[in-house]
MITILO-236653 format. One record per residue (C-alpha): residue in three letters; chain; x negated, y negated, z negated. Coordinates in Angstrom, 1 decimal. Each point is the difference from the previous one (the first is absolute). Layout:
<recs>
(ala, A, (X, Y, Z))
...
</recs>
This chain:
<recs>
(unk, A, (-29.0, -63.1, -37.8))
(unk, A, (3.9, 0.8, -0.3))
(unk, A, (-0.6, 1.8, -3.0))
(unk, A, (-1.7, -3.7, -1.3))
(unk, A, (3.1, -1.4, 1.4))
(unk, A, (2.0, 2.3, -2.1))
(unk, A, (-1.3, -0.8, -3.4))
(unk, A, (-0.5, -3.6, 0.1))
(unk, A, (3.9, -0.4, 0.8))
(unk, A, (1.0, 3.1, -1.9))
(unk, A, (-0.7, -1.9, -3.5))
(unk, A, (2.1, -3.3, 1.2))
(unk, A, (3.2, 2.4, 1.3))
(unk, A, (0.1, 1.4, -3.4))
(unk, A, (0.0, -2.9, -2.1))
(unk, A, (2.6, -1.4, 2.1))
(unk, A, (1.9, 3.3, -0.3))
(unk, A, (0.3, -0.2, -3.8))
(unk, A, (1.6, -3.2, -0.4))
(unk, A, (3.2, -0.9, -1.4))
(unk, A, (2.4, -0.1, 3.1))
(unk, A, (1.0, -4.1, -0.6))
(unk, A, (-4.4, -0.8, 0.3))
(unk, A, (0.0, 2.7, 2.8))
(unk, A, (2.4, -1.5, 2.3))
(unk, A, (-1.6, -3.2, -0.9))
(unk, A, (-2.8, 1.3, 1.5))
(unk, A, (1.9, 1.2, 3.5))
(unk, A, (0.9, -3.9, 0.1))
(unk, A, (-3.8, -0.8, 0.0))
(unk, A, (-0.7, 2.5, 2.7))
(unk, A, (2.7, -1.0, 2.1))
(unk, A, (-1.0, -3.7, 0.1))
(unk, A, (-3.7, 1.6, 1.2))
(unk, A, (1.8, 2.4, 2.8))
(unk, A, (2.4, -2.1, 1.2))
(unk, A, (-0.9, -3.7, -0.4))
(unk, A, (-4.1, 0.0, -0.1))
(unk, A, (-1.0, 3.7, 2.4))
(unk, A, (3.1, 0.3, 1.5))
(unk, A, (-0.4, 3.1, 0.6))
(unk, A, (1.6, 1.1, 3.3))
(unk, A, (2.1, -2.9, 0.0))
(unk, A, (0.3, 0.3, 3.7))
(unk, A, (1.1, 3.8, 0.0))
(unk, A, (2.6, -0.8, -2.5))
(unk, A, (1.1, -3.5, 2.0))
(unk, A, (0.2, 2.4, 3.3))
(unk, A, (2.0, 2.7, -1.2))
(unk, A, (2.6, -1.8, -2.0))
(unk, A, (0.3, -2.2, 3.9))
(unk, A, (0.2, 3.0, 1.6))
(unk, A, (2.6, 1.6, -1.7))
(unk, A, (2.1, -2.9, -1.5))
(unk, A, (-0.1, -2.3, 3.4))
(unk, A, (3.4, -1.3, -1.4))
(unk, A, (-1.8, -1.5, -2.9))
(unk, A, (-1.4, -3.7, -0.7))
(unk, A, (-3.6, -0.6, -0.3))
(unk, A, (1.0, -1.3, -4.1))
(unk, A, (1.9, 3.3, 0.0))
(unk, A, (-2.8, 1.9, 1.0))
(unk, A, (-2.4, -1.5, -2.3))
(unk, A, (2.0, 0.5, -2.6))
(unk, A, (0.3, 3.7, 0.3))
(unk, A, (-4.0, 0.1, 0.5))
(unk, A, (-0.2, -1.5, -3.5))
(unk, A, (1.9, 2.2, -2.2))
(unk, A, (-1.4, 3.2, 2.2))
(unk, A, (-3.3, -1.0, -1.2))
(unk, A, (0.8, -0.5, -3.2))
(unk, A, (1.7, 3.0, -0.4))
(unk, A, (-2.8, 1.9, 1.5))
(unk, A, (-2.4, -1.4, -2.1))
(unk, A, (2.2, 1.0, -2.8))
(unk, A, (0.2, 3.9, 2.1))
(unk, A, (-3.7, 0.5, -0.1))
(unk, A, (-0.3, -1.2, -3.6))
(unk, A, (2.2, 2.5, -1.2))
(unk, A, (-2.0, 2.6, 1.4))
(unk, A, (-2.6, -1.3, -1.7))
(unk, A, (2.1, 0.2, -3.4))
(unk, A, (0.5, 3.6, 1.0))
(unk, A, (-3.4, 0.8, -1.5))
(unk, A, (1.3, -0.4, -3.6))
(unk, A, (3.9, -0.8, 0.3))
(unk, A, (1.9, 2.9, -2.7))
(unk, A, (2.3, 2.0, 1.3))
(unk, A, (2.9, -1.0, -1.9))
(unk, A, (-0.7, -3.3, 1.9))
(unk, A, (-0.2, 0.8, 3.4))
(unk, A, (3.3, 1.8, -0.6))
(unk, A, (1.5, -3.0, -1.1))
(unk, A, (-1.1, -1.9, 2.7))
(unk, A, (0.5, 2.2, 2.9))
(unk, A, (3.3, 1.5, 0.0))
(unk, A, (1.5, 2.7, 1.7))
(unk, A, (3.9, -0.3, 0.0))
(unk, A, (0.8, 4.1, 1.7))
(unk, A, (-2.1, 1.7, -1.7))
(unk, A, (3.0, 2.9, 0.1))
(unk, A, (-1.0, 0.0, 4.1))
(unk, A, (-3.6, 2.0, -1.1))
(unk, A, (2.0, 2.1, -2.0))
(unk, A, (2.1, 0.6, 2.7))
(unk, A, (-2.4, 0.6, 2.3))
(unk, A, (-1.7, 2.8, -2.7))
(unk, A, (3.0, 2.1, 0.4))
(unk, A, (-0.9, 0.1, 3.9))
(unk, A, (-3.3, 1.2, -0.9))
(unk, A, (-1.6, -2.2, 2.9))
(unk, A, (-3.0, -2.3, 0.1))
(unk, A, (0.6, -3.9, 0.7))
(unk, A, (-0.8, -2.3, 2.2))
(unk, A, (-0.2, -3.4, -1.7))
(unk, A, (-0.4, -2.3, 2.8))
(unk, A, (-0.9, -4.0, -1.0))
(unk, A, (-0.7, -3.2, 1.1))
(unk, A, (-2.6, -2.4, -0.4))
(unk, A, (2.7, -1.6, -1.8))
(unk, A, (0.8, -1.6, -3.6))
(unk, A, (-2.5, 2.6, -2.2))
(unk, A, (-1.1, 2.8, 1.1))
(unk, A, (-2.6, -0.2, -2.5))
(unk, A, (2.0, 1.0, -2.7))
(unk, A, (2.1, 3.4, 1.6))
(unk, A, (-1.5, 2.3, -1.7))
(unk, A, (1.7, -0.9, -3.1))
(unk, A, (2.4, 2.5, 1.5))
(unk, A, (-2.4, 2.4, -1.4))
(unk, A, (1.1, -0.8, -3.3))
(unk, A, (3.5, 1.5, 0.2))
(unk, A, (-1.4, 3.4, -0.5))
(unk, A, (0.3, 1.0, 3.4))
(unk, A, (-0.1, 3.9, 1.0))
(unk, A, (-1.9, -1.1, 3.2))
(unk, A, (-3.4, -1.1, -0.4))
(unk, A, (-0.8, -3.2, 1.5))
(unk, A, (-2.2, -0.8, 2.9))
(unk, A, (-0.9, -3.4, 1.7))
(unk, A, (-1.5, 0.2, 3.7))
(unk, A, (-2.3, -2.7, 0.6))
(unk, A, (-2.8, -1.3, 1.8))
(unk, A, (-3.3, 0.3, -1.7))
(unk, A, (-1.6, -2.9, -1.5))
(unk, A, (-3.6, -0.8, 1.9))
(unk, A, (-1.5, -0.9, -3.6))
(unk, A, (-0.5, 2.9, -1.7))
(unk, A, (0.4, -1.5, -3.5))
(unk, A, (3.2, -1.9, 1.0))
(unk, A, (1.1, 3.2, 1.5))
(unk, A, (-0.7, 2.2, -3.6))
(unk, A, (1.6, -2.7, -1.7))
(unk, A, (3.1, -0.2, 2.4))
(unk, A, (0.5, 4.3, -0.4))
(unk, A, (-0.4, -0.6, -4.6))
(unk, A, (2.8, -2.5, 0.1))
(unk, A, (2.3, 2.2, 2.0))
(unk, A, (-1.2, 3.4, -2.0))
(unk, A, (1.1, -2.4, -3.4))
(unk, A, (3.0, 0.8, 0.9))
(unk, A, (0.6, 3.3, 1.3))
(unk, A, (-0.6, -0.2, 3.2))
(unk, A, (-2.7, 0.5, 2.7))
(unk, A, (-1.5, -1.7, 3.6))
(unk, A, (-0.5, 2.1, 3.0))
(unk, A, (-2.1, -1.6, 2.8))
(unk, A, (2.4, 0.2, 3.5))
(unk, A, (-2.1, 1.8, 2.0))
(unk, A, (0.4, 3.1, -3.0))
(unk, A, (3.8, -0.6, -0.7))
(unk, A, (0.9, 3.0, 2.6))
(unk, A, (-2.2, 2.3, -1.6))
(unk, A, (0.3, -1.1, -3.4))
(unk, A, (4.2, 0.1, 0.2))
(unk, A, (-0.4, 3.6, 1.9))
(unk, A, (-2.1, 1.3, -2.7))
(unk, A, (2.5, -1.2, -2.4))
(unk, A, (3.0, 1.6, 1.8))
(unk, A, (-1.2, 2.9, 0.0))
(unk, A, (-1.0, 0.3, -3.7))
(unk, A, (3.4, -1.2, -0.6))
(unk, A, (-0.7, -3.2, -1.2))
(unk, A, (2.6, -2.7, 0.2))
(unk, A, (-1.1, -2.9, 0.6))
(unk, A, (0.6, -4.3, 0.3))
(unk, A, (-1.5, -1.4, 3.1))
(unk, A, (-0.4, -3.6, -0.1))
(unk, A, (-1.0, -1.3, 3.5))
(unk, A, (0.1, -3.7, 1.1))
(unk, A, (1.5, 0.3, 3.1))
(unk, A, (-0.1, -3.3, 2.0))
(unk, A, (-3.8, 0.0, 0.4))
(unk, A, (-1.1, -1.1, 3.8))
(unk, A, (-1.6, 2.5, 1.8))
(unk, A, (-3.8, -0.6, 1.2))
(unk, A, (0.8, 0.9, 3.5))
(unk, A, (2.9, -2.3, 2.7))
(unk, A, (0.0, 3.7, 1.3))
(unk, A, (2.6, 1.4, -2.7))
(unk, A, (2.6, 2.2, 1.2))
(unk, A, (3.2, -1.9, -1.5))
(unk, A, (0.6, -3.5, 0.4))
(unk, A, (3.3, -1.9, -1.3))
(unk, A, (1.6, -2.9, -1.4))
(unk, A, (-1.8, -1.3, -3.4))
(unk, A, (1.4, -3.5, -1.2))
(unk, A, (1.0, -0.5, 3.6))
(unk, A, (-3.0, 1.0, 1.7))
(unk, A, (-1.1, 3.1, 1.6))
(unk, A, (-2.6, 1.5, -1.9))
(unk, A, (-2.0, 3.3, -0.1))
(unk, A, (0.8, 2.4, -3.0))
(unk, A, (-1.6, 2.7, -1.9))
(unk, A, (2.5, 2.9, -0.5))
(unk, A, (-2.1, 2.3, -2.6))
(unk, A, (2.2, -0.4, -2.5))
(unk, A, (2.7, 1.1, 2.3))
(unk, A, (-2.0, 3.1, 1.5))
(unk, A, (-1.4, 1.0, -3.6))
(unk, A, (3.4, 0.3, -1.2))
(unk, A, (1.4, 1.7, 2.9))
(unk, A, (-2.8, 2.7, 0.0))
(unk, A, (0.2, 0.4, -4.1))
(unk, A, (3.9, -0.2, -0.3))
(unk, A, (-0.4, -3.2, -2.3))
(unk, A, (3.2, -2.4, -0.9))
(unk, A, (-1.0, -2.8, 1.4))
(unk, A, (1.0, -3.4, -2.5))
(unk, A, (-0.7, -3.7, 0.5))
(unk, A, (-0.9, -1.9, -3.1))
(unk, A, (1.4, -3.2, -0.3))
(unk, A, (-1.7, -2.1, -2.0))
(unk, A, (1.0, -3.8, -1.3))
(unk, A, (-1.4, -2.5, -2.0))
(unk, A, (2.2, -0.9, -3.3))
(unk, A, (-2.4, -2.4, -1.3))
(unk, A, (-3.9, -0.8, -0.2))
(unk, A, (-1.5, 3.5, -1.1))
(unk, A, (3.4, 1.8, 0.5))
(unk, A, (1.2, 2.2, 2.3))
(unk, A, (2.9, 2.8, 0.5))
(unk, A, (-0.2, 2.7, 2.0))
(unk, A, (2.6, 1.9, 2.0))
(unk, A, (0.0, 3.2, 1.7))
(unk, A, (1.6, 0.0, 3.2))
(unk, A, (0.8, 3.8, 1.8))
(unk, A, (-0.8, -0.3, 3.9))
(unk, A, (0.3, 3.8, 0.6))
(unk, A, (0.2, 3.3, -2.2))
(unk, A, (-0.9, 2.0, 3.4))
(unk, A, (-2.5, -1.7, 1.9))
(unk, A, (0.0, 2.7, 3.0))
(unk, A, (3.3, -0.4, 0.6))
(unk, A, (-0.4, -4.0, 1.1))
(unk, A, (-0.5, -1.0, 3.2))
(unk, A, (-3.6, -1.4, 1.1))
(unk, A, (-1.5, -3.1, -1.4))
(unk, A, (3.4, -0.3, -1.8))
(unk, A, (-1.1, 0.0, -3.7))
(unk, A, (-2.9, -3.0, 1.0))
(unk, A, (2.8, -2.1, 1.1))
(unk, A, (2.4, 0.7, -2.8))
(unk, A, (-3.4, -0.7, -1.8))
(unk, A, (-0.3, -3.2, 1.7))
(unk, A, (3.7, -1.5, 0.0))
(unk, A, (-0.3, 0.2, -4.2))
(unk, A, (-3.5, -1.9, 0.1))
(unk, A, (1.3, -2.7, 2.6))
(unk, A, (3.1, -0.6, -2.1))
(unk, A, (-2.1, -0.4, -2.9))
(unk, A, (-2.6, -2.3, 1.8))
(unk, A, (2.4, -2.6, 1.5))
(unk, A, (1.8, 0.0, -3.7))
(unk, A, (-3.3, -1.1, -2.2))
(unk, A, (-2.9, -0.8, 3.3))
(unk, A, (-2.3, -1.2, -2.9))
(unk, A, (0.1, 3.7, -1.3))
(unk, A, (-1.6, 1.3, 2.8))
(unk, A, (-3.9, 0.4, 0.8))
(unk, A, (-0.7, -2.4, 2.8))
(unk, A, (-3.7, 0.4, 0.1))
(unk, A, (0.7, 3.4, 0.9))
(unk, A, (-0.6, -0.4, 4.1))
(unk, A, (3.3, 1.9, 0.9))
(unk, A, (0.3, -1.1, 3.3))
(unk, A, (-3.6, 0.0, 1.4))
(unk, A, (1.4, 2.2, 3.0))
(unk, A, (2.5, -2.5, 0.9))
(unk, A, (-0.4, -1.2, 3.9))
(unk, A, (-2.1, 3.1, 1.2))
(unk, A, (1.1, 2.0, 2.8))
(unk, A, (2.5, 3.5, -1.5))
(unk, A, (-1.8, 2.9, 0.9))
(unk, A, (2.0, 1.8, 2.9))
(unk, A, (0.2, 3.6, -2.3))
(unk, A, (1.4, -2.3, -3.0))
(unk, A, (3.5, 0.5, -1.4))
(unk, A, (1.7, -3.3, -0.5))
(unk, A, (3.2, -0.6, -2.4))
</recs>
């Protein structure tokens, strides 16, 4: 049945991907007015969290921020759509990267990297950096997709350009095996994901709420003496973004604990409370707020 699921939707995703960019945002328009005004799809998620965290705001204030994040991540999942058949020489255009000299810096160091990102802006489009002809081979850890087909198709758009998906529960052994054959490497990680369980071990302040947060990104790069970068990402204009690098630490084991997921934090706050409508609301970032700390929990 998914694979039926797959190829009745697979044909539709490619036509859309193939057409001229002034028809294709067209199109984003008309899926917007569906999402937002006709499904609404979680409406009340979005309307929650923006509450939550802007309390300071007006209700028109706050509606208005919900508008242009749904457009914009209408836009978001369309352009991975137009990954499918979008050149090279376009996506370079479109996603800048304004340091590249920082990789090259960091090749001197002979280190791996940490790329740590948000579910902020486009994070659809990172792997562009792959196009810089990197010395480190580039590596995205995600979660695998349930759909098999969806999943293929997610891994062929990512290998289009250079780079390759490791599932999360393989990074460790996938990055070790790497190491150890000497292979330097580009880990991008989203790093603001909410953990399944209330029962995480580090809790602290997340748009002024205490939250749970996963520090893998902050333990893999400790363990595999990885600089650890931020990538800031902003919107220019419609289907244009630029990119910049931003060093949190050259020498991971040297920082004190939990130190590199705040710094992480602080530059994705800032960001957030700058352009809110960039952000993914949907995202259930603060499921965990209200239940009980655990005793054993370290709390910044």
């Amino acid at each position: 049945m998914q694979a039926v699921v797959f190829w009745l939707f697979y044909p539709l995703l490619w036509l859309i991907s193939i057409l001229p960019f002034w028809l294709f945002y067209r199109v984003s328009d008309v899926v917007y007015f569906i999402v937002y005004h006709l499904v609404g799809y979680r409406k009340k998620t979005v309307t929650d969290n923006l509450n939550l965290v802007f309390p300071e705001k007006s209700s028109e204030e706050i509606i208005k921020i919900r508008k242009k994040f749904y457009a914009h991540m209408c836009d978001m999942f369309l352009e991975m759509v137009k990954s499918i058949s979008i050149s090279e020489a376009e996506l370079k255009k479109r996603f800048v990267y304004t340091n590249i000299e920082e990789i090259r810096r960091i090749e001197k160091l002979d280190k791996s990297i940490m790329l740590m990102c948000g579910h902020y802006a486009s994070f659809e489009w990172l792997f562009a950096l792959q196009l810089h002809e990197l010395k480190h081979s580039a590596f995205g850890i995600y979660k695998k997709i349930r759909n098999p087909g969806f999943d293929k198709l997610i891994n062929d758009i990512r290998r289009r350009f250079g780079a390759e998906l490791i599932q999360n529960s393989k990074a460790n052994m996938r990055i070790s095996r790497n190491e150890n054959a000497g292979l330097r490497g580009a880990y991008a990680m989203i790093a603001d994901q909410s953990p399944k369980t209330a029962s995480y071990k580090f809790w602290t302040d997340f748009m002024g709420k205490k939250v749970p947060f996963y520090t893998g990104s902050e333990r893999i790069a400790k363990e595999f003496d990885m600089v650890v970068l931020y990538l800031h990402v902003e919107k220019v204009k419609r289907g244009y973004y630029k990119a910049s690098l931003i060093n949190i630490s050259d020498n991971p084991a040297e920082t004190g604990n939990n130190q590199i997921t705040l710094d992480y934090i602080q530059h994705l706050e800032k960001q957030i409370r700058e352009k809110p409508e960039l952000y993914l609301w949907t995202h259930k970032r603060w499921k965990h707020l209200g239940k009980e700390i655990p005793k054993n929990a370290v709390v910044r």
